[in-house]
N, C-alpha and C positions, 0 to 999 in steps of 0.2 A: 584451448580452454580459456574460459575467463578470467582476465587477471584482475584484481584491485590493489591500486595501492595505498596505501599506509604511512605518511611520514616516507621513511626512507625502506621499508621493506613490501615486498609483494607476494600476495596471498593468489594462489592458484583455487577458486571456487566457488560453486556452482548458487550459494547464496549466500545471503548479509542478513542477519538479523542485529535491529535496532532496538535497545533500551528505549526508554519515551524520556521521564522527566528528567532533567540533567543531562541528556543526550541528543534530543531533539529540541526540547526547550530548555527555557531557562528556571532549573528547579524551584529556587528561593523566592523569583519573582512573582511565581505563580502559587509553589503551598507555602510558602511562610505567612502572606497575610491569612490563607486559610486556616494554619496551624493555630496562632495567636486566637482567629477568632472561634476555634474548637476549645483550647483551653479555656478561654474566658465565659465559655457558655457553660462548662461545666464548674469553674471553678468559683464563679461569681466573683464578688471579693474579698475570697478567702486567699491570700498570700501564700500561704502554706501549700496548697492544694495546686495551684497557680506552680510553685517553684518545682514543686515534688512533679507535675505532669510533664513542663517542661523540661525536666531533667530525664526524665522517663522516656519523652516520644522523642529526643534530639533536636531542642528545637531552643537556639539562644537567642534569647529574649533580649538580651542587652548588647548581641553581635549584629541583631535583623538577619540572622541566617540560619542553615539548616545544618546538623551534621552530616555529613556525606552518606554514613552509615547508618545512621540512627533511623528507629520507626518510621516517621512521618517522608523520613529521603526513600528510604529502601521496599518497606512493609509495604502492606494490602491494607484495606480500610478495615478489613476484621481485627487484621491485627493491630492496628490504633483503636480501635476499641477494647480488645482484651485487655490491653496496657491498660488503658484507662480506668477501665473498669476494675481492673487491679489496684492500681494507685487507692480509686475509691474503697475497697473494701479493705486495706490495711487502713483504714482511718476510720473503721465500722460502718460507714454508710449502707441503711438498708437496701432490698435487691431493688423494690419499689422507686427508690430512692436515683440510685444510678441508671434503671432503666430511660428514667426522664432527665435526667442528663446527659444521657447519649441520644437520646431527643434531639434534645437543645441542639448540641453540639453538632449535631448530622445537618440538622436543619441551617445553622449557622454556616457551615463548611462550603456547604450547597450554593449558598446565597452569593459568599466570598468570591468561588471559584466560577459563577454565571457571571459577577460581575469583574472579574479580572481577564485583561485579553492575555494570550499566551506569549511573551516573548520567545520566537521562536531563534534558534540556536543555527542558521543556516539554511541556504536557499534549498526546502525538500523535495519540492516538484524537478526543479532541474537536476538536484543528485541521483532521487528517485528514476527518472526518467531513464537518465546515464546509463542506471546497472539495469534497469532492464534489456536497454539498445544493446548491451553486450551479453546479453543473456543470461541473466542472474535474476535469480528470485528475489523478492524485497519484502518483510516479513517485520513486525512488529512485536516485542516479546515485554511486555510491562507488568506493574505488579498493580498497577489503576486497576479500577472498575471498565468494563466494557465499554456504557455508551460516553463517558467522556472522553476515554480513548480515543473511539468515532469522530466522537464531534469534535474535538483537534485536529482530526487528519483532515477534516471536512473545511475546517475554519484555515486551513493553508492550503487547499486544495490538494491534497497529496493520499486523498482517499483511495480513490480511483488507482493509484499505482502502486498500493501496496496488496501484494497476493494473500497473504496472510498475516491476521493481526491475532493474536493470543493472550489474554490478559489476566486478572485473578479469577475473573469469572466462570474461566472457560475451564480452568487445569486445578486438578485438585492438591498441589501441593506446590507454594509461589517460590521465587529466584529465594534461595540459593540451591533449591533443587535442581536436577537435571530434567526435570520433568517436562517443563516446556518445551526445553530445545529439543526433549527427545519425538513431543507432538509435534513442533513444526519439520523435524525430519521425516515424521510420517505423510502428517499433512502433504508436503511438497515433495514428496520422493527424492528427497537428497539426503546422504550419506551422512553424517553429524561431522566427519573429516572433512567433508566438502563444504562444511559450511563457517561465516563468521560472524562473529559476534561483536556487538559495537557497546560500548555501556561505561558507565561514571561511576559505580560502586562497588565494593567488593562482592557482594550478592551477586552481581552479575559476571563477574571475572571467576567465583568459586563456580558457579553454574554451567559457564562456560569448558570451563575446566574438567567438572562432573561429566559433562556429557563430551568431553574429549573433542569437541569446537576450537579455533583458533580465535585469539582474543584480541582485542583492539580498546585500547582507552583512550577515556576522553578527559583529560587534564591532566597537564604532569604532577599534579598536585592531590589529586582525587586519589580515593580509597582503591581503585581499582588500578592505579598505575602498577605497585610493585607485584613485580611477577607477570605482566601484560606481555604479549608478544613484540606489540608496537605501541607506540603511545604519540597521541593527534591530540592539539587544543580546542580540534571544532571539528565537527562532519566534513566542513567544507574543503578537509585536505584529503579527503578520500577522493582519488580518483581513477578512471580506468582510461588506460592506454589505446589510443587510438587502433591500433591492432586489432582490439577485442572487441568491436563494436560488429556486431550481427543482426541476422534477423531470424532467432529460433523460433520463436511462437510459429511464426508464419510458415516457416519450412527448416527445419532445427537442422539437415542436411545441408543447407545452404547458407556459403555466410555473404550471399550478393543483396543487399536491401528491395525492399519491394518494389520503389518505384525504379530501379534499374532494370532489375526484372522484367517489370510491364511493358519497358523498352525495349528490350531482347523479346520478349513475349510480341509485340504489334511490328518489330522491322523483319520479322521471321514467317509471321500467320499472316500478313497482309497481304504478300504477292503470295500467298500459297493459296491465299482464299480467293483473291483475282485469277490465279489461274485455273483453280478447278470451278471457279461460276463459269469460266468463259465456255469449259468444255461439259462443263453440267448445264445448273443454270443455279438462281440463286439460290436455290434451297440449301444451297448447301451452307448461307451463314446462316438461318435459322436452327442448321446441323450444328452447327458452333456454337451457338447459343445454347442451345438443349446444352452440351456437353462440358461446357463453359460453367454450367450454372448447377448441373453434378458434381464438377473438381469442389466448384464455393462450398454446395453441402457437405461435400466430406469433409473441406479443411474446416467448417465448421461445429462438425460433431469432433474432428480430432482434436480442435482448440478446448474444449468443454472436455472432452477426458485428460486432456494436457493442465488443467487447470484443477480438475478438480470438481466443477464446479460451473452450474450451466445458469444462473441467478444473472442480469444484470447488471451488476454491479462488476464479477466477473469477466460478463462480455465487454465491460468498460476497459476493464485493465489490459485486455487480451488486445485490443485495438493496439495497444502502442506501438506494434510492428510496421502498423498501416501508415504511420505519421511519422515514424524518425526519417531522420535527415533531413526535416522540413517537409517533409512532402504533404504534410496537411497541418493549416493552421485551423482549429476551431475551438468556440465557447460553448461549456456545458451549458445546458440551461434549466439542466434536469437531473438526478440520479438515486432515484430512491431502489426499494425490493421489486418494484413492479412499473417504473414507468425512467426512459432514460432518453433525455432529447436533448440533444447538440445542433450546431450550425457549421459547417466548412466554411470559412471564409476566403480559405485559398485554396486552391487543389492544381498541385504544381504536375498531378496527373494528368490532369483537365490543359495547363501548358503544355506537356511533354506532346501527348496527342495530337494538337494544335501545331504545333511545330512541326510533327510531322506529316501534317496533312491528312491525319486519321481522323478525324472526332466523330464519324460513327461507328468506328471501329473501337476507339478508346471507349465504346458507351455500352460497348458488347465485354469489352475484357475487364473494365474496370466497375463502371458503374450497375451495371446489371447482375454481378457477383454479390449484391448487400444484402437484397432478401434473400436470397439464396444460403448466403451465410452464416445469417442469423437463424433460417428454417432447422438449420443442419447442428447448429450450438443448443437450440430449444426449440422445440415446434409448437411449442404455448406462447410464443412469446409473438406480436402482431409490430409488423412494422411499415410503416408511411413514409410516404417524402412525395411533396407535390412541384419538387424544382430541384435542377441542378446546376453547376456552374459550366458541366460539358454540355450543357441544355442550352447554356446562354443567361443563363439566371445570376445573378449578384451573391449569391449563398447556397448549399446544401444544404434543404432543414429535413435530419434524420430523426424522427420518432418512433421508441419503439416501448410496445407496453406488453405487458401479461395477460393474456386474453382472459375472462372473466370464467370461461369452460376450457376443461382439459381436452387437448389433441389426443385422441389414443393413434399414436404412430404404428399400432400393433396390426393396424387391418390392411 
């Protein structure tokens, strides 16, 4: 089973879900200049109204920080609005009145947060990676808005390897509910026992708790320490033991990585396919190929029911079994709803082959598996490549898009 560990203790389970601000980034860094410049939009210079919101949303004005627990740390944007607009009506402000101050304030917030970059709190893509290599889900649970959500995962590249992200948007009742955790147990078919939870507030430690999750905090100091299972000062002590490193996406029965695989797979099928051409004749790799390129379709419709989820974005994430341990270096250069192109710059497949004196054999077990793959994940989705490296080419360039008309796979 998968292990993570924590400081000094180890969580036996099948996902991680992560808090965002104050867990991934650095909370204050990023809402406190937003907080100030929400108050100040509504409070103009009124003093009064100034000290009363501040005091309201948890946000000290003369510390430059946030409360751990307070609105602006913890809440949803509704609910720094409600507050707000509270504040405003214990001091008679008509509805008119406030509604254009939550204008302001929105519009203000917006501007802050477009132009603040995120200090992020820990290398994501590499940790991210990690618990996938060992077979764990990787899952986002915030009380943000959706697409800034997004566009932080996007702005550290850590998009692509998170399975599921869940945020105020999506769930109709935000942390300190159980409500989330109990969607992305659905979401991801894992057990609410089998799964952990990472976060900096009490919200997120009650939640976790709620939905009977193991809990993990993040500073010994935060609201979420007392009563935590373990307590880490940063993501980056989370780690998984080299044991637990797998490759389930790819074949969840198997914990031998892919590109070993492909080497067992070519020292096995080589002389089997030389010896039955000598006493057939060649057809019989074209037989291999057909059959070859059925096993691709299936692992790629069972990757898309494994997931969830046959979008793009999804077949991005699903790939990482194809790349750990090195076995592909490559740059996105692309990753929207409907279109997703990268480059291999390495393909230590493309060596392995070479080494052994296969490389049209490597071009049959390895390289000729991608449409196939993708046919079998989504048969909407169209994909190109006009070079490879087991070709002889300097890069893979894989593109693949959403075809403009639906496949009816039904005929």
């Amino acid at each position: 089973m998968p292990i993570v560990r924590a400081g000094d203790r180890s969580f036996d389970v099948d996902a991680v879900v992560f808090d965002k601000d104050g867990t991934l980034l650095d909370l204050d860094g990023k809402w406190f200049p937003a907080a100030v410049a929400w108050i100040d939009a509504v409070a103009a210079t009124d003093g009064d109204v100034t000290a009363a919101l501040a005091d309201r949303l948890g946000v000290d004005l003369a510390g430059g920080r946030l409360a751990p627990d307070g609105i602006v740390a913890a809440g949803t944007l509704e609910q720094i609005r409600a507050a707000t607009a509270d504040v405003a009506l214990a001091r008679s402000w008509s509805r008119p009145d406030i509604d254009d101050a939550l204008r302001r304030a929105q519009s203000a917030l917006e501007q802050v947060l477009a132009a603040t970059a995120p200090t992020v709190l820990g290398d994501l893509p590499e940790l991210f990676t990690a618990l996938a290599a060992a077979g764990l889900k990787v899952a986002v649970l915030t009380s943000d808005e959706r697409e800034p959500t997004l566009g932080f995962l996007r702005a550290v590249a850590a998009h692509h390897l998170v399975d599921l992200v869940v945020t105020a948007t999506d769930v109709e009742h935000p942390k300190p509910h159980p409500f989330g955790l109990h969607h992305i147990s659905a979401r991801l078919s894992v057990a609410t026992h089998r799964m952990l939870m990472i976060g900096d507030s009490s919200h997120d430690r009650e939640a976790a708790r709620a939905a009977g999750v193991a809990f993990v905090a993040v500073g010994h100091r935060s609201g979420a320490a007392p009563g935590a299972d373990a307590i880490i000062a940063g993501v980056d002590e989370l780690t998984v033991p080299p044991a637990a490193v797998g490759d389930p996406i790819a074949d969840s029965l198997n914990s031998v990585g892919v590109l070993s695989r492909r080497e067992i797979e070519a020292r096995i099928v080589a002389p089997l396919l030389s010896r039955l051409a000598e006493r057939y004749d060649d057809g019989v790799y074209a037989i291999a190929r057909e059959v070859i390129a059925d096993v691709a379709r299936q692992q790629g419709a069972a990757l898309a029911a494994q997931l969830g989820d046959d979008s793009l974005p999804a077949f991005a994430r699903g790939l990482g079994a194809w790349s750990a341990d090195g076995a592909l270096e490559s740059q996105v250069i692309e990753l929207t709803e409907t279109s997703f192109a990268f480059d291999v710059t390495r393909c230590r497949y493309a060596e392995m082959y070479r080494a052994l004196g296969l490389e049209e054999l490597g071009a049959t077990l390895s390289c000729n598996r991608d449409g196939s793959l993708i046919e079998g994940f989504n048969p909407n989705v169209v994909f190109t490549r006009t070079q490879t490296i087991m070709g002889g080419a300097g890069h893979c360039d894989f593109r693949f898009r959403v075809a403009e008309t639906t496949v009816d796979v039904t005929r």
